[in-house]
N, C-alpha and C positions, 0 to 999 in steps of 0.2 A: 493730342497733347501728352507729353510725356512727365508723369509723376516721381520728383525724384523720393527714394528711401526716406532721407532726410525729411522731407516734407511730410508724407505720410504719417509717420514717426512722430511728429509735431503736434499733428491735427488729433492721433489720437492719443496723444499727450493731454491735450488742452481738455478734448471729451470725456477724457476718465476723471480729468481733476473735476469737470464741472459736475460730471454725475457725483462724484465724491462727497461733493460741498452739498450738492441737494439731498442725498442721501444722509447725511451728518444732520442736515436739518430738519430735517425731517424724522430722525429720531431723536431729536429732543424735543420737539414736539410731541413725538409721541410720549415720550417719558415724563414728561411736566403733565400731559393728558392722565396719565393712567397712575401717576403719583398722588392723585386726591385720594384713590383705594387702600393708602396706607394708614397702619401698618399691615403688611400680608404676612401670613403665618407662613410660607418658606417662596423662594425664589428658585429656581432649576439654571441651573449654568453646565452648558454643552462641554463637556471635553476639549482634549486636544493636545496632539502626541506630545509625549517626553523623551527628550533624546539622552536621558539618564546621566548630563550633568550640569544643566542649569534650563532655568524657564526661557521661553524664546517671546518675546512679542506679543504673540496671541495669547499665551498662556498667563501673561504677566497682567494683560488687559481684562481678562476674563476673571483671575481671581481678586485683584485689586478692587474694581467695581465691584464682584463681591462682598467685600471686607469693607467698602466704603457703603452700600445699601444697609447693614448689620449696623456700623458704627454709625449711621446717623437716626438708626431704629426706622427703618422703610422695610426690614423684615427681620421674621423671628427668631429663621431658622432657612438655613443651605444647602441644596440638593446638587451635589455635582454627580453628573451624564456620564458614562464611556465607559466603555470594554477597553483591553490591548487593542490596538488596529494595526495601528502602523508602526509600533513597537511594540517590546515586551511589557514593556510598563503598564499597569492598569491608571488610565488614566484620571477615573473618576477618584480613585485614593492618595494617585501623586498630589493632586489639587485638595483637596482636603484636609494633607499633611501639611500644603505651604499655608492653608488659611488655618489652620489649628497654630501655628508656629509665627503667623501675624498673629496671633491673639485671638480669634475665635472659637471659645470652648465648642472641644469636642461633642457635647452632649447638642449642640446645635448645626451640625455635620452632618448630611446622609449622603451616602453612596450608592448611585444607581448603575450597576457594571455590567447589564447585557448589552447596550446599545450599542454599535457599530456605524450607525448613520446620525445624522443631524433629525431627523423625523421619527426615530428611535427615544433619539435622548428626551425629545419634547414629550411623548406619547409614555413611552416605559417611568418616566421620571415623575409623569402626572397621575399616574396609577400606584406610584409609590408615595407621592403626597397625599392621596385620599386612601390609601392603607396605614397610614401616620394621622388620620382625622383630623388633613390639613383641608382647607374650605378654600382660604382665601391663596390664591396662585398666581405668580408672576415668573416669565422665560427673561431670563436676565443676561444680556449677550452683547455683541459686537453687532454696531449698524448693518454690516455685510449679512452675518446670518441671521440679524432680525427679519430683514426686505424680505428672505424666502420662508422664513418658518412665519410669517405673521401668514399668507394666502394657505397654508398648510393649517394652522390653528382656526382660521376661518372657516374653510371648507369643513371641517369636521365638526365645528362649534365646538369645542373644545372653551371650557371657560377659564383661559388662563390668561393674563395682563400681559404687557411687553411693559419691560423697564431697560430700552437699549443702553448702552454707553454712551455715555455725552461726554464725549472727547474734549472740548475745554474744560471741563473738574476733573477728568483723570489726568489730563497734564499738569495739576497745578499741587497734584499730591507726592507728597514724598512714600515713594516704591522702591527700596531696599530688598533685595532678593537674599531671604531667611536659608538658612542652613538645613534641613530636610533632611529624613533616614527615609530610603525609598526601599529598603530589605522586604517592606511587608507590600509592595505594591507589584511584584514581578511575577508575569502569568507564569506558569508551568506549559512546557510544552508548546513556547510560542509558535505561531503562524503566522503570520501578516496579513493584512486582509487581501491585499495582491496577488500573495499565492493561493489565498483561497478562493478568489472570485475574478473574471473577467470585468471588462470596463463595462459590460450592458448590464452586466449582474452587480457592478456596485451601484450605474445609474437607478436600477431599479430600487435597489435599496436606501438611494437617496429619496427618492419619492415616495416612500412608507408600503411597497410592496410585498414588505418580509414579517410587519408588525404581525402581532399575533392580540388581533383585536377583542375588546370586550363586547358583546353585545349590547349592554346598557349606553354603550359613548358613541353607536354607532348610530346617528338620530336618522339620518334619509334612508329610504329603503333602497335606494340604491348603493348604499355603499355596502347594504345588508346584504344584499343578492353579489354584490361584486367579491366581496371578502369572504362570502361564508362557508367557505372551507378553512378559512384560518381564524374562525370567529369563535370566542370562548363564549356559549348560552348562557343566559343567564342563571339560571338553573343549577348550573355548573359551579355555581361562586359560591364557595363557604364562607356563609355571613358569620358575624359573630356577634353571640347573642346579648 
């Protein structure tokens, strides 16, 4: 039997919308689930490039649900994720200026700028929330990269909530794209992360093989024995008294 294009085309047409819709539903599930633990003292929101003259899509979806969790008081305070990667732009600060510039004071802003990967921004960003004597923690993101950073937050126990987008209330907000000074967000000396790394070495770095772990968050002993050449001792951590 011969398959034409068109057909193919169809069926995995029809299979992405259906995954879509489950997946959609399944993160408001989860976010009505893990919205009884509010208010949380900050939420982490991932990155995600700036093409240095207006918000695209992801960017628009990522900071608005931000702006919307703050304005309905489901959290206290804002952690936006990212290094430059794939522009000059540091990403974590481009996002920080447009939700300062929707209205949310600066002094409720933090900026987490080593991350490079999505397993980065969730891990660096939650070691920057308990350096801020934040307790209560939620990854605040997009259905898409909730589904893979929720089996990542799992495996590590990691205690941090999912509050994914729930696309029917982000559609029903008025999102006006604010005017922005990005002078103070542009790396020095950019690189791309393409020129600095092949496709095995960004996979890797997708799947948190670059973190540079704490000892304390690493609860199985096998991730102990797996990671511990890139494991800070505990020993090693200057507490403060």
């Amino acid at each position: 039997m011969t398959i034409r294009p068109a057909a193919v085309f169809i069926v995995i047409f029809l299979l992405n919308t259906a995954c879509s819709k489950m997946l959609f539903r399944s993160a408001e599930k989860t976010f009505q689930k893990d919205l009884v633990n509010q208010p949380y003292d900050v939420i982490i929101v991932p990155g995600f490039p700036y093409n240095g003259e207006n918000w695209d899509r992801t960017l628009k979806m990522r900071i608005n649900w931000a702006k919307f969790l703050y304005d309905k008081g489901y959290t206290k305070n804002v952690i936006f994720s990212g290094s430059a990667v794939a522009t000059k732009y540091i990403e974590s600060r481009v996002m920080a200026n447009y939700a300062e510039a929707m209205g949310i004071p600066r002094t409720k802003l933090f900026t987490e700028e080593k991350a490079e990967h999505s397993t980065e921004n969730v891990y660096y960003s939650y070691r920057l929330a308990k350096e801020q004597g934040f307790t209560k923690i939620a990854l605040a993101t997009d259905p898409y990269q909730t589904s893979y950073m929720r089996k990542f937050i799992r495996n590590f126990e990691l205690p941090v909530y999912l509050l994914p987008t729930v696309l029917d209330t982000l559609r029903i907000l008025d999102m006006p794209e604010p005017k922005i000074d990005v002078s103070n967000t542009i790396q020095a000396n950019f690189v791309k992360l393409t020129d600095r790394e092949n496709f095995f070495q960004r996979f890797r770095g997708t799947i948190g093989r670059y973190i540079a772990w704490h000892e304390e968050d690493l609860k199985k002993k096998k991730y102990r024995r797996r990671y511990k050449d890139r494991m800070i001792p505990s020993s090693a951590i200057t507490r403060q008294p």
